[in-house]
N, C-alpha and C positions, 0 to 999 in steps of 0.2 A: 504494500500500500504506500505507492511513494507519498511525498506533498505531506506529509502528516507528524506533526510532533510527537512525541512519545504519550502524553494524555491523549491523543485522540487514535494512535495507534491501538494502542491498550484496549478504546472502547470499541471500536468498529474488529478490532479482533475478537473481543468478546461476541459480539454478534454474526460474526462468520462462523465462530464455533458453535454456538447456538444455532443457527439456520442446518447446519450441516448435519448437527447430530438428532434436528429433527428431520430432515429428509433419509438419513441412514435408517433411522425408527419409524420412519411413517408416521410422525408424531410430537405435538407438540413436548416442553419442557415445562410450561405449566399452562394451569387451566385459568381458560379467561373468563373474567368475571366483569358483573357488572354492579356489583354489591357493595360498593366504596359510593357509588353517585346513587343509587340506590335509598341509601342511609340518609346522605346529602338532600335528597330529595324528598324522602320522609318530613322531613324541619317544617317543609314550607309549602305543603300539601293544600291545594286550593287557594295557595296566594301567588302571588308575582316576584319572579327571583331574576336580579340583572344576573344576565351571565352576559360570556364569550361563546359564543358558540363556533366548531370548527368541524367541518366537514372533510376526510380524506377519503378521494375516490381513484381505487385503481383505472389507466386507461387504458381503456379496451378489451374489457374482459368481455364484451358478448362474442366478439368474434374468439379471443380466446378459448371460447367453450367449446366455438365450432371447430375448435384448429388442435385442440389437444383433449388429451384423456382427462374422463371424469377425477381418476386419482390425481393426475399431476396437476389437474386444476384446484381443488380440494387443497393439497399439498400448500402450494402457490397463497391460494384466502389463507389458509390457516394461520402463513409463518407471516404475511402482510399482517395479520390482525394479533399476532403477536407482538412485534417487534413497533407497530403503531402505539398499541395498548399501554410499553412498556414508556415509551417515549412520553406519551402523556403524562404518566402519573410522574415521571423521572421531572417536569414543567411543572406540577403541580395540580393539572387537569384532572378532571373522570372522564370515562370512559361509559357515555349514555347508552349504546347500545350499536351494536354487529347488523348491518343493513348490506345480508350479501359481499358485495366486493367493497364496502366503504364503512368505513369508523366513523362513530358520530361521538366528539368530546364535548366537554363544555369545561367553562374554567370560572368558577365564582366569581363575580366579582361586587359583593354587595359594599365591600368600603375601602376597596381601593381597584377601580377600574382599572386605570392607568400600568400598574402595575399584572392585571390580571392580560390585558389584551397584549403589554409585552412579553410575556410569557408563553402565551397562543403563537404569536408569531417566532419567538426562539424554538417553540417548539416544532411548528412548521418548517421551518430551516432543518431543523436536526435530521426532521423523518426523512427531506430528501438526499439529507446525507447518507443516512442508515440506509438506505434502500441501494444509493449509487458506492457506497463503499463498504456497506456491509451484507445486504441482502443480494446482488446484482453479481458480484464477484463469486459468490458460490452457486448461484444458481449456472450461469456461463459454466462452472467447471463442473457442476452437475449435468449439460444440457436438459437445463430448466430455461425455459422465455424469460428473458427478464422484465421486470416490471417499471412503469413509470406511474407518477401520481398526479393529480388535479386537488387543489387544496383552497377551500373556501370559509373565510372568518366572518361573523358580524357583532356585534356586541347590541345588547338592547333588553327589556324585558321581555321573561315568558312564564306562561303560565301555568303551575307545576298542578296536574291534570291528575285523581289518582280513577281508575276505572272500577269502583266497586265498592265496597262498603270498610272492607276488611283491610287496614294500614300493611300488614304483614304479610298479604297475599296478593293484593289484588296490582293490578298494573298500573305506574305509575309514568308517565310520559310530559314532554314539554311541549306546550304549543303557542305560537303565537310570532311575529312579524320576523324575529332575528332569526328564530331555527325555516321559515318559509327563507329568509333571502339568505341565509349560507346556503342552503341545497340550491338555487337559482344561480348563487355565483361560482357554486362549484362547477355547473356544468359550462358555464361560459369560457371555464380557463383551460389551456393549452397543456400539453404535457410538461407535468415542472412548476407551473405556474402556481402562486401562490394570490390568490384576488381577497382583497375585502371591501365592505360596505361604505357608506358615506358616514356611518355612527363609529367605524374604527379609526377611520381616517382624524375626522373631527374629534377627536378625543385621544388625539398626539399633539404634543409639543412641535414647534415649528421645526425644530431640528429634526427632528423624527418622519415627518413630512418629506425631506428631501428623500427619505428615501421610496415612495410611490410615484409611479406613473399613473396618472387618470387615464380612464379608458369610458372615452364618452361612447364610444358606439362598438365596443367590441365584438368583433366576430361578425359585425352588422348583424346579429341578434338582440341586442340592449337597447330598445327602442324605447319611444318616450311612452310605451304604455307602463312605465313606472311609476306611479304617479306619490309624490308623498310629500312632505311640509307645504300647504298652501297650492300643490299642484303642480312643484317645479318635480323636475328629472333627480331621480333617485342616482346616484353617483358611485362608480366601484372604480377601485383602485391596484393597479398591480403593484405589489410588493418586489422591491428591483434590488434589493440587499440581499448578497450572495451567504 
């Protein structure tokens, strides 16, 4: 692994060895859970909680499906939703819930945003590290596909939904404007790309700023049927800091 100091050799070795010795086993190293945001979200059950929310979507997995074995694909989600999983909570984040080939985190942030959405984006940097230096290298010397990711942040409230009567059983989920426009800006970004909202952007310091590009009409899919504060265009932003 050339380019790489001795702390980040260390970790992206760690994670070579991990990916490897779950493709020798047919199996993960450990079980993922989703019982940390879980708990997190018990607290605040039928009220409104600011988060960060963060969207990680493998690209190309339908054609994937069509192009390789159910197992190697299988294989492929598994060690993606590990090595995301870990990276999260490694930022501070949870881990909301396994949707197929995409991770869906969130990262608190009820008294200090600022601090909660830097942490979203450190963490988004890492995953495409861990994937191009730690996942991607053993997969090649596996002949395993390697994988690339789409990665969508928005900060905002949502509303922590439980489905049933019973706190300890029944399904707890989030709904409302930021977890609707991360899954929107996820699909908008290119292999790699990392997009957030106009509520991440607007809630950086100016320094912090230099590092997004606006993307008023990206992909010429981001039309003005956005519609939000007084009816002006909803605004997403690419994150251009390597």
């Amino acid at each position: 692994m050339p380019n790489l100091d001795s702390e980040e050799y260390d970790i992206f070795k760690s994670v070579q060895d991990r990916v490897s010795h779950s493709i020798e086993n047919k199996g993960l190293l450990i079980d993922l859970s989703t019982d940390s945001c879980r708990k997190y979200l018990q607290r605040k059950v039928n009220s409104n909680a600011k988060v960060v929310v963060m969207y990680i979507d493998i690209v190309g997995s339908t054609q994937m499906s069509h192009d390789i074995s159910p197992l190697s694909l299988s294989i492929i989600i598994q060690i993606f939703s590990q090595e995301v999983s870990l990276s999260i909570v490694k930022f501070g984040g949870y881990v909301l819930k396994f949707v197929g080939d995409a991770v869906i985190a969130l990262f608190p942030s009820d008294y200090n945003p600022t601090k909660a959405i830097m942490n979203s984006l450190d963490c988004a940097r890492y995953i495409r590290k861990v994937i191009k230096k730690g996942i991607n290298p053993v997969f090649q010397k596996n002949c395993f596909q390697e994988i690339a990711v789409k990665i969508g942040i928005e900060y905002g409230s949502a509303l922590v939904l439980l489905y049933g009567r019973n706190i300890e059983h029944a399904h707890i989920d989030l709904i409302g404007f930021s977890i609707s426009i991360a899954s929107k800006i996820t699909s908008m970004a290119y292999p790699d790309e990392i997009i957030v909202g106009e509520n991440i952007y607007n809630n950086l310091d100016q320094g912090k700023k230099e590092n997004f590009l606006a993307l008023y009409d990206h992909h010429n899919k981001w039309n003005s049927v956005m519609k939000y504060n007084n009816n002006l265009k909803y605004h997403i932003y690419k994150y251009i800091k390597n």
